[in-house]
N, C-alpha and C positions, 0 to 999 in steps of 0.2 A: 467593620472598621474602615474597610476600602471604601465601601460606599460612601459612608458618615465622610472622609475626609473628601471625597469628590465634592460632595454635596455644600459643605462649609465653605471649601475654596473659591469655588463656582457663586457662592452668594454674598461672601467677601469682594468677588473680583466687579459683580455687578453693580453692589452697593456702589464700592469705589466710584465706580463707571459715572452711574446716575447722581455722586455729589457734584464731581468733578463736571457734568455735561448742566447740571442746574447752577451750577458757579458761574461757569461760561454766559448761561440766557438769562440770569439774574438780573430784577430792575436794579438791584442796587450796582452800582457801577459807579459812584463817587469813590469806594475803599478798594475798586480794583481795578484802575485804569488799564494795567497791564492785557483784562479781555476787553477792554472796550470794543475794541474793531474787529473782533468774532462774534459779536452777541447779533449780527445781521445775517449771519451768512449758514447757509446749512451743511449741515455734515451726515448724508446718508450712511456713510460707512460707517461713523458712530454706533446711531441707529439699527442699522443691519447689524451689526454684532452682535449689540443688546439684543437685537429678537431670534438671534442665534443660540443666546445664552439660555434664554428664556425657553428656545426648543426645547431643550435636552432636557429641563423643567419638568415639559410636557411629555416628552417621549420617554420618563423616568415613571412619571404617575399611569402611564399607559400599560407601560411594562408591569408595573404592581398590580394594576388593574385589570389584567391580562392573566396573572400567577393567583389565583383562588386560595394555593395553600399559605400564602407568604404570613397574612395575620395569623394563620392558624399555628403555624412553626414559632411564630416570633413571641406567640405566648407562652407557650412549651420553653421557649430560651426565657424567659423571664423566671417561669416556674424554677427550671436547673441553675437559675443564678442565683436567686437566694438560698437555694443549700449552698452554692460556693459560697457563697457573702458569711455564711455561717460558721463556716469551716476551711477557708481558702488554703490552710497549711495543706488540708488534705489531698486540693486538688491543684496543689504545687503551686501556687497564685500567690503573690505580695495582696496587702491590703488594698495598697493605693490604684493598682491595678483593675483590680474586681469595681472599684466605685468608677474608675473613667469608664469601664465595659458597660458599668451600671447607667451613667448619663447621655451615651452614644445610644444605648438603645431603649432609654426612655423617649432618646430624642425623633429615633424613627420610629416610634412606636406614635407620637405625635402629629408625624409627617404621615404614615399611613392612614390616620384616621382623617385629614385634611386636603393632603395632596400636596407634593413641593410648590408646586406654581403659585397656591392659592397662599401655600404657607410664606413665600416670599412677595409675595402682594398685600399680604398682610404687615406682615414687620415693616415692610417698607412704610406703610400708613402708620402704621405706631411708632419708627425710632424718630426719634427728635430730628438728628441730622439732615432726614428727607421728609418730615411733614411738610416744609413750606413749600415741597414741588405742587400740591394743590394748590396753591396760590401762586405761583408762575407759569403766570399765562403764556411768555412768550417757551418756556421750554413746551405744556402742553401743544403749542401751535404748531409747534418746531417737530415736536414730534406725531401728529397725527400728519402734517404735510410730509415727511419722509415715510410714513406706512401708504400714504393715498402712491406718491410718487413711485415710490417701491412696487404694488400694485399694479399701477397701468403698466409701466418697465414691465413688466411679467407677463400680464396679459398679452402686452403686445407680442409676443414671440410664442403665445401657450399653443399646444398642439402643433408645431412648426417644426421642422428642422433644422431652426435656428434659435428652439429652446436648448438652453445652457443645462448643466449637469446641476442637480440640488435647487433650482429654482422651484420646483411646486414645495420640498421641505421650506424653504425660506415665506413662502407665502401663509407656513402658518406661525412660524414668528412674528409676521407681519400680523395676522391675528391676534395674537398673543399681546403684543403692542394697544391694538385698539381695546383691547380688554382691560390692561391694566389702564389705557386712557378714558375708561368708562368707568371704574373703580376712584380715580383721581378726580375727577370732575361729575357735577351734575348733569351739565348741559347734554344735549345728546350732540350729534357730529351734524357739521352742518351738510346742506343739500349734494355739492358734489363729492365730497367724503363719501357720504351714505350713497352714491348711485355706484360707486368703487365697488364696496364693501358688497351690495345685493346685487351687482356682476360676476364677484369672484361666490357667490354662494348659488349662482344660476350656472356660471360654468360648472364652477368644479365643487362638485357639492363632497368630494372626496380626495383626499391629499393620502397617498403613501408616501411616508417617511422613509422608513428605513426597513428592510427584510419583512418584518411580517406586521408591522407597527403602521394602521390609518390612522385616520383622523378624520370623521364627519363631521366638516366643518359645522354646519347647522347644529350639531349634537357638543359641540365643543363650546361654543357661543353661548348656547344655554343652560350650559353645565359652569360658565366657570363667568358669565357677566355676573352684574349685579344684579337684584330681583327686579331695578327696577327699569332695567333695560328691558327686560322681557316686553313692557303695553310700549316697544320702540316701534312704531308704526311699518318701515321696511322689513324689520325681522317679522312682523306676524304676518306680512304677504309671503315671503318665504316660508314662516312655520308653512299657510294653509297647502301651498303648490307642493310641501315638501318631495310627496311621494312621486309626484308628478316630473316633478325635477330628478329624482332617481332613477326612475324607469327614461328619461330621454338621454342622462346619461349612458345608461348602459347600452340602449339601443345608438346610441353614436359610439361608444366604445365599438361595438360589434360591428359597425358599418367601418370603423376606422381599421379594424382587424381584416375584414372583407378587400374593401380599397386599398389603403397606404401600402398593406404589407407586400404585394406587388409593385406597388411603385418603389416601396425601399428597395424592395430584391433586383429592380431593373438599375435601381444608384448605387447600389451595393455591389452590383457586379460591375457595375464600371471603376465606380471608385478603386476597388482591388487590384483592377489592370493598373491602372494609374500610380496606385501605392507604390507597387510593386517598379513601375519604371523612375517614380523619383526616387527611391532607395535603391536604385543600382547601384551596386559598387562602381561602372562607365561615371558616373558623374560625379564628379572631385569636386572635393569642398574647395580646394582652391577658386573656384570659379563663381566660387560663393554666390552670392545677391540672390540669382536668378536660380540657381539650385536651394536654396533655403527658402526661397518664397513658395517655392511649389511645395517642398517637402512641411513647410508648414502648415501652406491652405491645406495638404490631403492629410496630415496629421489631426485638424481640430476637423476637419470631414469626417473622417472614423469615428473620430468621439463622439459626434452630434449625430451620427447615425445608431451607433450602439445606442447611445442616451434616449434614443426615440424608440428604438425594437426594445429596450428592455420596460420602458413607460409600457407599452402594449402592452406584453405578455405580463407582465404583474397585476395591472391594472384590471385587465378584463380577468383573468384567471379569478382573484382576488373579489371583484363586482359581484361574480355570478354568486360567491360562495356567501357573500353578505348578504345579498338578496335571495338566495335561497333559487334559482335559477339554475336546472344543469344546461349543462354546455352541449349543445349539437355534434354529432360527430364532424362532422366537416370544420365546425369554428375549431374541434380538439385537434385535426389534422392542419388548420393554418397556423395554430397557436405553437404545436410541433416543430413546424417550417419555422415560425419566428425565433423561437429558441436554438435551431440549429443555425440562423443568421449573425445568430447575437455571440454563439459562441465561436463561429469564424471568423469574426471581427477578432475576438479576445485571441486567436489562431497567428491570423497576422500579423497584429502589434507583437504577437511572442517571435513570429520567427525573422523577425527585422528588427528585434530587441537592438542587436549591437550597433548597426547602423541609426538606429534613432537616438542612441545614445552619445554615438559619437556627433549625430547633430545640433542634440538639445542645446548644449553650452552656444553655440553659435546662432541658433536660432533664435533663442533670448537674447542675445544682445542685438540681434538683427530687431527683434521689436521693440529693444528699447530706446534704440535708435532711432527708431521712427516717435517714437513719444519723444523722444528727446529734439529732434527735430521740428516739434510744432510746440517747444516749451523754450525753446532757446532766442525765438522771432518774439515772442514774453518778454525774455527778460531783456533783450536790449530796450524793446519799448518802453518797457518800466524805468530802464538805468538812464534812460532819452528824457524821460518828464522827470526823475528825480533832478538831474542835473540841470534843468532847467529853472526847476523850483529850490534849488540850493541857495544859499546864501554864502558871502564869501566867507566865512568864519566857518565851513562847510560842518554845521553840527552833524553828532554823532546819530545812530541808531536809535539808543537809549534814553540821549536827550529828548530825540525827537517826537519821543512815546509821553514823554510826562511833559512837554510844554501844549498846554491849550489853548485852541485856537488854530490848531494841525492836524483834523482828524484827517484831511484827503493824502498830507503825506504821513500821515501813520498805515494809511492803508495802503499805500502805496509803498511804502518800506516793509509791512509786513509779508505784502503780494512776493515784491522780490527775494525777502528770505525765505518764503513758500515755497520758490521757484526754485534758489538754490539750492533747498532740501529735496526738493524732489530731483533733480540733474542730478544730485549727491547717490539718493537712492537706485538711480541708473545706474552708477559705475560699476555694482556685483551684482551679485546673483539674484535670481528672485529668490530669497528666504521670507520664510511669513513676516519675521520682523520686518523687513524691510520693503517687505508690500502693504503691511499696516501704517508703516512711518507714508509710504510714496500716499495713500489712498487720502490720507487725511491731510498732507500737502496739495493734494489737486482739490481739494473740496474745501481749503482755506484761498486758493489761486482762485478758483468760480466763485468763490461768495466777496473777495475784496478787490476782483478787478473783473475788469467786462471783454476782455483781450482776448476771452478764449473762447466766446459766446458763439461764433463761426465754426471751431472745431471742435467743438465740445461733443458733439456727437460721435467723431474719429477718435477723438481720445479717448473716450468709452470705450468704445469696439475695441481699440488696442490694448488697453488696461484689463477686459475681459480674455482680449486671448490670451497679452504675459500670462494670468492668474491661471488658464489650460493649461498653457507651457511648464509653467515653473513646477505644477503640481501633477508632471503627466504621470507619473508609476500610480500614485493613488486615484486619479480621475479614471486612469485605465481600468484597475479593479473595482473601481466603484458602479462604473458605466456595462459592465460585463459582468458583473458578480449575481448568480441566479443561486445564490441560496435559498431565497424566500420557496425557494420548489422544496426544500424540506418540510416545508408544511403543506405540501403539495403532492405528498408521497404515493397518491393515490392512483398519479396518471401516469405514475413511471410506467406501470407492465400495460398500459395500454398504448402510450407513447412506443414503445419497445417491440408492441406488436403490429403497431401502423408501418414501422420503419422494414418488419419483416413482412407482410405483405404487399412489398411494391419494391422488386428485386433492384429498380436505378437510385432510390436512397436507402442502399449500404451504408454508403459514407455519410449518412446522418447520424450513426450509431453513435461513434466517436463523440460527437459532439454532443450527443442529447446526456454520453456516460458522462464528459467533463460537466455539463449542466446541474445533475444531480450530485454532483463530488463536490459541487462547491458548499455544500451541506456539510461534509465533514472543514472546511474552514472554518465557518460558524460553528462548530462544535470545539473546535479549536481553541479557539477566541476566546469560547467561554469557558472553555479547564475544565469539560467534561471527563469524567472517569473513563477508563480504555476500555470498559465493556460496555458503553453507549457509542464510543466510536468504531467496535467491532459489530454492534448491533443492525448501526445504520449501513454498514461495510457489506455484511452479511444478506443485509436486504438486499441492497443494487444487486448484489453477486446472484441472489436468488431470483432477483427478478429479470437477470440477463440470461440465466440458464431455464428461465421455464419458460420465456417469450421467445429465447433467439437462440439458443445452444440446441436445446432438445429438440424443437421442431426443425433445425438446420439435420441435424445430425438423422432424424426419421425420415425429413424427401430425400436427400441424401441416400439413404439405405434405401429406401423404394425406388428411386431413381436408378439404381446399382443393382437392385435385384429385379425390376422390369428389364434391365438392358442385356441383363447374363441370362434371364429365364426365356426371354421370347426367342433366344439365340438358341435356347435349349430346346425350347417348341419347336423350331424345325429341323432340330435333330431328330435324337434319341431321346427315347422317355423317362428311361432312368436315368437321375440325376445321382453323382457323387458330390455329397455335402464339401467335402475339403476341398476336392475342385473346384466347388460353387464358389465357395467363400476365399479361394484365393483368385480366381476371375475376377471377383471384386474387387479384389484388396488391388492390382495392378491396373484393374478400371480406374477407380480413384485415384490414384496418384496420375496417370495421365490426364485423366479429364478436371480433376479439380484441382490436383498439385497436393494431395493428402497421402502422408504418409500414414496407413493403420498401423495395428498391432500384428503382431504375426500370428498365424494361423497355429490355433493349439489341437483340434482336432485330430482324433486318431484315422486312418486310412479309411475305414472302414466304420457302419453301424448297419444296424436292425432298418429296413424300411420304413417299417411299422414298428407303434409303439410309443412309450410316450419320453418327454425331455430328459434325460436325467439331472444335467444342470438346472432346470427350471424346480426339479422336487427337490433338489435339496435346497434352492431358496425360499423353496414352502414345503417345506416337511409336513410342520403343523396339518395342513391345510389336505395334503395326500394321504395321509395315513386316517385321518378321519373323514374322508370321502373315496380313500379307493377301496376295491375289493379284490382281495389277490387269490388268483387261481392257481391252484397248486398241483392241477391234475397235467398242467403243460411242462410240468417239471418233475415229474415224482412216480412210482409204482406204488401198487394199491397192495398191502400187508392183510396179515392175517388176524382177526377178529376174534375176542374172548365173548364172556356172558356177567350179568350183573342184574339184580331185582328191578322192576321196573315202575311196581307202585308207593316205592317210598320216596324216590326219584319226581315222580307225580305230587308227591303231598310237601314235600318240598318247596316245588314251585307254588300250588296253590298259598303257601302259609307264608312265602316272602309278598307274591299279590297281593296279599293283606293290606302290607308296607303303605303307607301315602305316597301318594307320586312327586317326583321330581319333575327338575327343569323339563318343556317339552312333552309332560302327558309320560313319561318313561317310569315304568316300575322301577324298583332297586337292581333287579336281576338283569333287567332291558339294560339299564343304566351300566351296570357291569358287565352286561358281554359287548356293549360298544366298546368298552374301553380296554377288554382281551383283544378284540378285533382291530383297534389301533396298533394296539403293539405286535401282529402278528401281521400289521401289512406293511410296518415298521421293517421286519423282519424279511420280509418276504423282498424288499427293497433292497436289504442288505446283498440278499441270497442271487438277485437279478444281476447287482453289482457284479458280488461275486462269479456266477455264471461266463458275464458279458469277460471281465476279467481275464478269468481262465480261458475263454475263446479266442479273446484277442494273444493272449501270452503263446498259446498253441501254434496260431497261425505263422505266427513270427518268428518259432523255434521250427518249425518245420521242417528243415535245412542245418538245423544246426547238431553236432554230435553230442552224444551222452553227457546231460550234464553233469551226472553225480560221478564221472572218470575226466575231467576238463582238466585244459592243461594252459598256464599263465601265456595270453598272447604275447606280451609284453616281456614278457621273461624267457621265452623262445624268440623273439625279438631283438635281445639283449645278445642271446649265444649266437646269434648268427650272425652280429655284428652292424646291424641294417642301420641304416640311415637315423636321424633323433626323429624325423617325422613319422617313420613308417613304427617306432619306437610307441609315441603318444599315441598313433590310430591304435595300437595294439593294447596299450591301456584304457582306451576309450572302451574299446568291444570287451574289454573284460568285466568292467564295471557295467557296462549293457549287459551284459549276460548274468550276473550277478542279480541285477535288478529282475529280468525275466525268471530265475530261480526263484529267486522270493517270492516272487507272483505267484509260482506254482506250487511252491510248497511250504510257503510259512505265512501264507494270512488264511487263515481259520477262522473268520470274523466270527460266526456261531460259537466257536471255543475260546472264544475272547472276552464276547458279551457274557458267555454263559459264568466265566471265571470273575468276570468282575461286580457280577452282582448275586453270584451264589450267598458269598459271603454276610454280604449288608443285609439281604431278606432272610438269613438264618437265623439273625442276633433275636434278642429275648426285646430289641424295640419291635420288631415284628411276628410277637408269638400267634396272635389274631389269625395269620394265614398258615398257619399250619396244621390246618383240618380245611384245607383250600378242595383238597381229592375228592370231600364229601358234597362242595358243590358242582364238580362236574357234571352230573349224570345232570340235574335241574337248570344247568346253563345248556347244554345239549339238548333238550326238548324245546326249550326257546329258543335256540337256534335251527331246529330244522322250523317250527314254527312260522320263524320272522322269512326264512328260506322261501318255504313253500308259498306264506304272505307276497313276497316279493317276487316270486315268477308268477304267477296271479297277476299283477298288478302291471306286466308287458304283455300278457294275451290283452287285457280289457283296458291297457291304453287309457284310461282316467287321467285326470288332473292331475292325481298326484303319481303319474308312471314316473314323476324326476328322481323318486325313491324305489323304484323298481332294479332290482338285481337279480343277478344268475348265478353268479358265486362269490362266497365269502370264505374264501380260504385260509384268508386272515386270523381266523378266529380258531382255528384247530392248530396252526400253526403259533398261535397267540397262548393257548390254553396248554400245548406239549411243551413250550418254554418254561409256562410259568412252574411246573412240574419238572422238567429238570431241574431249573432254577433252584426250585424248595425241599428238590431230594424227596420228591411223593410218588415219582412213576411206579413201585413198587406196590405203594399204597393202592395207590388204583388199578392197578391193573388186581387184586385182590378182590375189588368192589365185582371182576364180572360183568360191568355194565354194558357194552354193547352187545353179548352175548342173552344177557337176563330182556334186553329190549326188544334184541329182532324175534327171539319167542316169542313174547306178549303180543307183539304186532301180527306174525302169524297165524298164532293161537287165534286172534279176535278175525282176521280175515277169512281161516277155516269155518270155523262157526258160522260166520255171516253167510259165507258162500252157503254151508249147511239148512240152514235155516231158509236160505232162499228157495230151496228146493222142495223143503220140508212144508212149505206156507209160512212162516212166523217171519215177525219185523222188527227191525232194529232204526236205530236211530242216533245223533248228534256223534263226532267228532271229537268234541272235545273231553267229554266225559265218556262216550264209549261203553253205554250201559245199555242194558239187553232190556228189550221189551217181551217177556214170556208170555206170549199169546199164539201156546198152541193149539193146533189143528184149526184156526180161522182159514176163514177162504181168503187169499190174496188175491188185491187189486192189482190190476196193468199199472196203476199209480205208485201204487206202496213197493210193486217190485222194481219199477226204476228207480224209488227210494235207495231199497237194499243195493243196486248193482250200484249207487250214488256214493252209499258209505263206503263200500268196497272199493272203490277207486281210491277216494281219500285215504285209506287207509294204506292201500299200496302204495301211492303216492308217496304219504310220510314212513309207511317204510323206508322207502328208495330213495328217499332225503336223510335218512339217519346210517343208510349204510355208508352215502356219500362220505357224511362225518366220520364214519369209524375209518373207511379205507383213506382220507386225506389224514386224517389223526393217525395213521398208523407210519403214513409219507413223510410227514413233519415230525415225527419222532426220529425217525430213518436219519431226515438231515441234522439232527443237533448232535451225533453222535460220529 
């Protein structure tokens, strides 16, 4: 509905415009003498408005043309309005309500398949009111001479830094103009028209409008003339150069990036000094003239420099991304510096806000003084030849407009009330009204008198910088506002990281974050929902901490531990960690003025050995990559007996199983995952350990805990100070805490309680014949055992799976047996005891047989070959002595298991 009412008003207010301006240049002028003596004279500001109007036209159907989803949505709205149309009670709607929703968005639904521009260049050819502009010649004349003159005005100041703010938008209003004056008429445009027209498409074959809104010209022309402009002889020498013309602009963009932006920065830095000494508070406005002329010129200075760094960096940034061209690093590091220019301009004007404020009022009237000064030597002139040509009956104004045979003083009285209207429009402020009322009084003064033909050129110049002045808050955001980098988002964390490798632009940080913030304005603007303005929030934030936060914060730490370490290289060798880290922490604040955190370390650690902070940020990651040895913590117990070939067929009949992830049997698969949870364990048990060692040293000195007496409350009886009172509460509650340490965290007897429970319930009856898999996860494990110290003699590819102990897993396996209330169970099965016979048994034999002459053979199966009384080979008996070793081997790997399985039962209890 927003839109729809924009849209209507905006084409209500131009129709207006264009009866009202074809009234004015109408031949018929018998029925309206009242314009007679306008219909010679031209009125650009007219004209510029109309192709102002007409922008927003264009920069409306770009924006649609630009959004892919908007048809798609708008049919989906059509579809859910006719269920409301059907049933409006239901969806709380009046009748008459639902039909106006109905005709606004039939009516964009019309406008999207057309386009505004074309659709209001159409109506206008259809309504009656304005058909007969096709046949008023002198409004066409009138108006293709104010798009020519508009035009060269443009060009003259293009790429200058005396182009004004919005002049490349206005040049495509000014297109916009010849289009619909190629739609109005057949004729094409005559010779110097048309050399205008394939100048401005040789320069600028590209106009940005607004934030992320171009316009190829060449692409615009032939998207919205008539078809039968296209065989227009100058546009098809552009069609053919087109590409030609692309590429020479960007290659001048580039050259202009290279050049200018040094010459800005050599005006830019002086301008600044200058700024800054005419808005001294030393210089009092009393003293007026000569301090407002200055604080002027370096007022519309700033603006015209911003207006020119921001032309750059959008332009070029913008070029490359149409033409599909990436950007050099070196252009990406000038285009950086531009933008940090641009936003120190926007720096300035802020922190002289109040000073310029307090000037503005005064410096408006100081220029309109000046216009009024070269309008006032007008109007006595004028009032000199009125009086002259008076009569004595001194007619009035009004008469003098309707008697014929007076047009030199009808133009002559109407010059002088032009003049008065405009002297009029001097006395307040610049308000838009009242620079539209002044614009079309000075353009009625040029077209009915010749008086101003000498300063017409100064009264430009002045009437352009009132229009700076009056409109300085919004020229200022306009000329400095880098949103269009929202679509630009790409170069933040490379921008971010140019600025952090070249330590003297620091202070470009600042400026490149306000650059990219002004993206959340434009999200503003547009009444985005607050999780696209946290989104876009989130980003900056993310991309300031992974280009400038974190790598500041790691030289930083390197820089701090190079300076305390090599202090420490010509010391002593052993280093204390808490001494390290608070050497630091007192480096830092002296050398860079950074306050750290304070040191949480305890006094003392292990030299060797690994993080304990770092595993428990990766538990996951430890417990299924380490292997906990239990032999550096534990005594080796006493060993039972258990069958050893059912144990064997066991194994064999779960290898059946299809394999899993990784090539792993079922059984493989399940003693990694005992083996997790016993290095889980084993973690706990280190905890603990370290724990209890640290609680020790620190009790040391201290008397009997389990007879202690309240410090604080011996404190109290002795009357002592409130201070020495609190220290006495402090050390009780420390020693409190060192008790607990030592005698009430059983983390074993905690885990053990908290999950006996859950694995006894009847949702996990499955593991309670868990006992009868032991003996077949223990042959896999001395297996994978003896696999993996193998695999560090011979050093292979894959040694990165080579291990020496896995303690983890007996300690993993005694758990889950407490846990499920089975230890009793197994130890009934006999099984270490039933094993280490089998294995003897079979190495007696061998050893026997080697003596005897007979041979054996394989490992794994362990089956006798009965071939006695053969003569044995030299070969076949380093066979036998071959098996024999293996054999002891995994003996001596499975007693390993029984005596760590006997240690790990020791600790759950």
């Amino acid at each position: 509905m927003e839109f729809s009412e924009i849209v209507c008003r905006l084409r209500e207010v131009l129709n207006n415009l264009v009866r009202q301006v074809d009234s004015i240049y109408s031949a018929d002028t018998k029925n309206n003498k009242l314009c007679a003596s306008f219909t010679t004279i031209h009125m650009p500001s007219v004209f510029s408005s109309f192709a102002d109007g007409l922008t927003v036209f264009l920069i409306m159907d770009e924006i649609i043309a630009q959004n892919g989803h908007i048809k798609h949505y708008a049919s989906l709205f059509m579809r859910m309005l006719n269920a409301v149309k059907m049933e409006p009670v239901k969806f709380c709607m009046a009748a008459e309500n639902v039909d106006c929703l109905e005709r606004v968005v039939n009516q964009c639904d019309g406008v999207l398949e057309i386009g505004l521009f074309q659709r209001f260049v159409q109506d206008l050819m259809l309504n009656e009111s304005t058909q007969k502009l096709r046949s008023n010649k002198r409004f066409l004349e009138e108006n293709f001479f104010c798009l020519r003159e508009g035009l060269l005005d443009i060009l003259s100041r293009l790429d200058s830094l005396k182009e004004v703010p919005s002049e490349r938008r206005r040049i495509v209003g000014y297109m916009a103009l010849f289009i619909l004056q190629s739609w109005l008429t057949v004729d094409p445009p005559e010779k110097k028209g048309a050399r205008v027209i394939v100048e401005v498409l040789r320069r600028l074959p590209v106009v940005h409008a607004d934030n992320n809104i171009r316009f190829v010209l060449l692409d615009l022309l032939l998207a919205q003339l008539p078809p039968s402009m296209t065989s227009w002889s100058p546009l098809k020498e552009v069609m053919k150069e087109s590409a030609a013309i692309k590429n020479h602009y960007l290659l001048k963009m580039d050259e202009v990036l290279s050049r200018d932006s040094q010459t800005i920065r050599a005006s830019l830095t002086s301008w600044i000094a200058a700024f800054h000494s005419s808005m001294s508070p030393m210089m009092q406005l009393s003293e007026a003239q000569a301090t407002l002329e200055i604080r002027t010129k370096q007022i519309i200075q700033g603006l015209l420099l911003a207006n020119r760094l921001q032309h750059i960096l959008r332009s070029t940034i913008d070029l490359h991304v149409l033409f599909e061209i990436p950007i050099k690093k070196e252009k990406l590091k000038s285009l950086c510096h531009v933008s940090v220019l641009l936003k120190a301009v926007e720096n300035v004007f802020y922190r002289k806000h109040f000073e310029i404020s307090q000037s503005l009022p005064h410096i408006i009237n100081l220029v309109q003084s000046h216009i009024e000064s070269l309008l006032q030597p007008v109007k006595a002139q004028l009032e000199q030849d009125l009086s002259r040509r008076s009569q004595p009956n001194n007619m009035t104004f009004l008469s003098s407009l309707t008697r014929s045979g007076k047009d030199a003083d009808t133009k002559a009285i109407d010059s002088l009330a032009a003049v008065d209207l405009a002297l009029k429009m001097l006395q307040g402020g610049g308000s838009d009204t009242r620079q539209v009322v002044f614009h079309l009084a000075v353009d009625v003064i040029n077209g009915t008198s010749g008086h101003l033909e000498t300063d017409h050129s100064r009264v430009r110049k002045l009437i352009s910088k009132l229009a700076l002045i009056a409109e300085y808050d919004t020229v200022v955001g306009a000329v400095t506002n880098c949103s269009f980098l929202y679509w630009r988002r790409e170069m933040m964390s490379t921008w971010f990281s140019m600025v952090y490798a070249q330590e003297d632009r620091a202070l470009w940080l600042q400026y490149l974050v306000n650059a990219f913030c002004d993206g959340l304005r434009l999200l503003k603007v547009s009444k985005v929902n607050v999780s696209s303005l946290d989104s876009y929030e989130m980003e900056i934030e993310k991309s300031l901490a992974n280009e400038i936060i974190e790598p500041l914060c790691r030289d930083i730490e390197t820089d701090l531990r190079l300076h305390v370490h090599s202090a420490h290289l010509k010391g002593s060798v052993n280093v204390n960690p808490t001494k390290t880290y608070s050497e630091m922490r007192h480096l830092a604040e002296q050398k860079y003025g950074l306050e750290l955190d304070d040191i949480h370390l305890p006094g003392q650690k292990l030299e060797q050995g690994v993080d304990l902070l770092e595993i428990m940020h990766n538990i996951h990651i430890f417990v299924a990559s380490h292997t906990y040895n239990i032999n550096t913590q534990g005594n080796k117990g006493n060993p039972n007996g258990y069958p050893y070939e059912r144990a064997e067929t066991v194994k064999k009949d779960i290898r059946k199983v299809a394999l899993g992830d990784g090539g792993l049997t079922s059984l493989e698969h399940f003693r990694h995952l005992i083996s997790e949870m016993g290095n889980a364990l084993g973690l706990v048990r280190m905890v603990r350990s370290g724990g209890l060692n640290y609680s020790s040293s620190t009790c040391g000195f201290v008397y009997d805990m389990k007879s202690r007496v309240s410090f604080e409350d011996a404190s109290r009886e002795l009357n002592l100070q409130e201070a020495v009172i609190e220290a006495g509460k402090i050390l009780d509650k420390s020693l409190d805490n060192q008790y607990m340490s030592l005698e009430k965290t059983n983390y074993f007897k905690i885990l053990t309680n908290v999950f006996s429970q859950e694995l006894q319930s009847n949702e996990n009856a499955h593991l309670r014949e868990f006992f009868l898999l032991v003996p077949a996860l223990t042959i896999n494990a001395a297996e994978a055992m003896l696999e993996g110290k193998d695999k560090i003699l011979k050093r292979s590819r894959d040694a990165v799976n080579a291990i020496f102990t896995d303690d983890g897993f007996v300690l993993g396996v005694a758990y889950i047996l407490k846990v499920l209330g089975q230890e009793t169970q197994f130890d009934s099965l006999h099984w270490f005891t039933s094993a280490t016979q089998h294995f003897k048994k079979k190495i007696f034999h061998l050893e026997g047989d080697t003596e005897a002459g007979q041979t054996r053979g394989g490992l794994s199966g362990l089956n006798l070959w009965n071939q006695k009384n053969l003569t044995v080979s030299n070969e076949e008996t380093q066979n036998l002595k071959t098996d024999v070793r293996q054999l002891q081997k995994y003996l001596a790997e499975l007693e390993l298991i029984q005596f760590g399985f006997v240690c790990a039962r020791t600790f759950l209890y």
